[in-house]
N, C-alpha and C positions, 0 to 999 in steps of 0.2 A: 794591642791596647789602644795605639793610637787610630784603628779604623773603628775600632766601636766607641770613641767618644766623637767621632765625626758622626756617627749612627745618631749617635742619644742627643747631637746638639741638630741635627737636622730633623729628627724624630720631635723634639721641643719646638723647634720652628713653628711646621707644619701643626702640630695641635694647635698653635693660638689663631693659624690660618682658619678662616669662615668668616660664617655671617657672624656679626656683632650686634645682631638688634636687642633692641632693649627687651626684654622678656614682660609682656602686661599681664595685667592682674586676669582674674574671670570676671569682675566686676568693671573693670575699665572695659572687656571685650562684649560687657551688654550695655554696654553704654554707647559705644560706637559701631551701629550697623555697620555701615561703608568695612570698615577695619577689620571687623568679623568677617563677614562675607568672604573677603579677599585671602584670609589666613587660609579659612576652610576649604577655599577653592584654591590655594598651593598646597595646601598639605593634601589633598587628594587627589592632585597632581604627579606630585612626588611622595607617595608614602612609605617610600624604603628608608628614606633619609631624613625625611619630615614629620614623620610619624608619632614619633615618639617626643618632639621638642618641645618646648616647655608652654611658646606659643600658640602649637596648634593645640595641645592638651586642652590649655584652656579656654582657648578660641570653641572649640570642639564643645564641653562644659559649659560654659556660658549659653550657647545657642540650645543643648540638652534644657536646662534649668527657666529659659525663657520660655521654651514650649510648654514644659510641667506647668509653667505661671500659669502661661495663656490658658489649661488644659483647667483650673482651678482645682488642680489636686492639693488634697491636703494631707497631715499626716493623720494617721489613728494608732489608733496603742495597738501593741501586738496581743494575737489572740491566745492563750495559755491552753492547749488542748487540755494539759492533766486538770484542768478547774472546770469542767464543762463548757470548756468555748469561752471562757468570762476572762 
C-alpha cells in the first residue's frame, strides 16, 4: 500500500510538471502576427506533443479564419435539394 501512494504522489508531481503558458484566445492569436507565426512553427515542430494544445489549436484557427477573411468568403444559405435547389 505504501508503494502505490508513493506511485500516485509522484504520478501527481509529474502531471503539474510542463509548460504553464498562458493558453490565448483565437482572437488575440490574429491579432499578434509575430506570436502566431512562432506557435505554428513549434507546433509543427513538435506535433506529437504539441498538437493537440490549446495554443496551437488556436494559433492554428486564427491563421485558418484570416486567410477565409483575406480570401473574402462569405456565407450563403444552404441549398435544400428536396425544394429544387431553392
Amino acid at each position: 500500500m505504501k508503494k502505490l501512494s508513493i506511485v500516485l504522489v509522484i504520478a501527481a508531481f509529474l502531471t503539474g510538471c510542463g509548460e504553464n503558458a498562458p493558453v490565448q484566445t483565437v482572437d488575440w492569436y490574429k491579432t499578434h502576427e509575430l506570436e502566431r507565426t512562432a506557435m505554428i512553427a513549434k507546433c509543427k515542430a513538435n506535433p506529437g506533443e504539441l498538437g493537440t494544445s490549446s495554443n496551437c489549436i488556436n494559433a492554428i484557427t486564427a491563421a485558418n479564419h484570416l486567410t477565409v477573411e483575406k480570401r473574402g468568403y462569405t456565407k450563403h444559405a444552404p441549398i435544400n435539394a428536396l425544394e429544387g435547389g431553392e
